[in-house]
N, C-alpha and C positions, 0 to 999 in steps of 0.2 A: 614460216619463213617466206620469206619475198624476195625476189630478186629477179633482174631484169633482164637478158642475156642480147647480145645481141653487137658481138665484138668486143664488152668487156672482158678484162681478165679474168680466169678463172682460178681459184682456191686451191689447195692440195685435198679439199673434199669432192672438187671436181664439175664445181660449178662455181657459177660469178659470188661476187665478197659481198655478205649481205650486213646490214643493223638491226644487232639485236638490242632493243630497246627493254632495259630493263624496269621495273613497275612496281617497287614495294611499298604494301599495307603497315604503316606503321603502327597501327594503333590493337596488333593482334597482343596476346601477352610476351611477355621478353623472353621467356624460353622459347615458345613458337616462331618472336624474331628471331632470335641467335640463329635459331634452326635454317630458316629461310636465307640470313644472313650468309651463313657457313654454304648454303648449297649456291647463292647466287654470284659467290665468288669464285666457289668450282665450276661454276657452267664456262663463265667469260674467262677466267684462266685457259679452259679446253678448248677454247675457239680456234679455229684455222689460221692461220697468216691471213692476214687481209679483210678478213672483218671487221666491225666494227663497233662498240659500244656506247650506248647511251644510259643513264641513271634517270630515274623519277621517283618521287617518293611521296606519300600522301598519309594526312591526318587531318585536321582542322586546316592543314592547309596543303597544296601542291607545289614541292618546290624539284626544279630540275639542274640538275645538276652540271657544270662546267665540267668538262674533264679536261681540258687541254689546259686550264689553267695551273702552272706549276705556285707551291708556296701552300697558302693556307687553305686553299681551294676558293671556287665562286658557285654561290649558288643563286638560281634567280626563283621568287617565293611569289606564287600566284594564291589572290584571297580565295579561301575557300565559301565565302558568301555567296558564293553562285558563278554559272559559268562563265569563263573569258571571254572578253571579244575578238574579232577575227584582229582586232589591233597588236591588243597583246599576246596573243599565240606568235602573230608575223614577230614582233621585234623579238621572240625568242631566238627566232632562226635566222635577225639579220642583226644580232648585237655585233660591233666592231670586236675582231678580235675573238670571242666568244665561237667555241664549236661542242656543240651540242653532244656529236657522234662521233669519238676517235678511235682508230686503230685500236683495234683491242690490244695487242703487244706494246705500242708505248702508251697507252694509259691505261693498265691493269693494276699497276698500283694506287696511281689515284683513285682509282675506283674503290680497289679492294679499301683504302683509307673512309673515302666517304661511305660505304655501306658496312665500315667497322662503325663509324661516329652514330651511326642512324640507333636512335632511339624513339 
């Protein structure tokens, strides 16, 4: 955990709201996902008021995930040919509109949605 204190608000855990950035291996077998599936949707369900969630997901390719987008979701898909540049990491975190890391309370179910769809 991270988090920065220093007049921000603090959690019902008792410290400042942090982003838990979530990170899953797709390409393990589908029981192993399901399994990782089912826990990583219990962890950000259990989160504090005031945290905050992020998705990432990887196989042949790295795609991250929108949560704040309501509807069919958004996701943005980086080639896995080799590492990003400092270009497209930036427009990750400056797409219009687009928020990377939402409150985990309103976007828990988008989330729980996109790390149901992950195969």
């Amino acid at each position: 955990h991270y988090a920065e204190g220093g007049g921000e608000p603090v959690t019902a855990a008792g410290r400042p709201p942090c982003v838990h950035v979530f990170v899953v291996d797709t390409t393990v077998r589908a029981r192993e996902l399901q399994g990782c599936k089912d826990d990583v949707v219990a962890a950000a369900r259990g989160l504090p008021p005031g945290d905050s969630i992020a998705l990432v997901a990887f196989d042949g390719v790295v795609r991250v995930f929108d949560l704040s987008y309501g509807g069919a979701g958004r996701v943005r898909v980086l080639s896995g040919q080799g590492s990003p540049s400092k270009e497209h990491l930036n427009e990750l975190g400056s797409s219009p509109g687009a928020s990377l890391a939402c409150e985990a309370s309103a976007a828990c179910d988008a989330f729980a949605a996109a790390v149901g769809a992950l195969r």
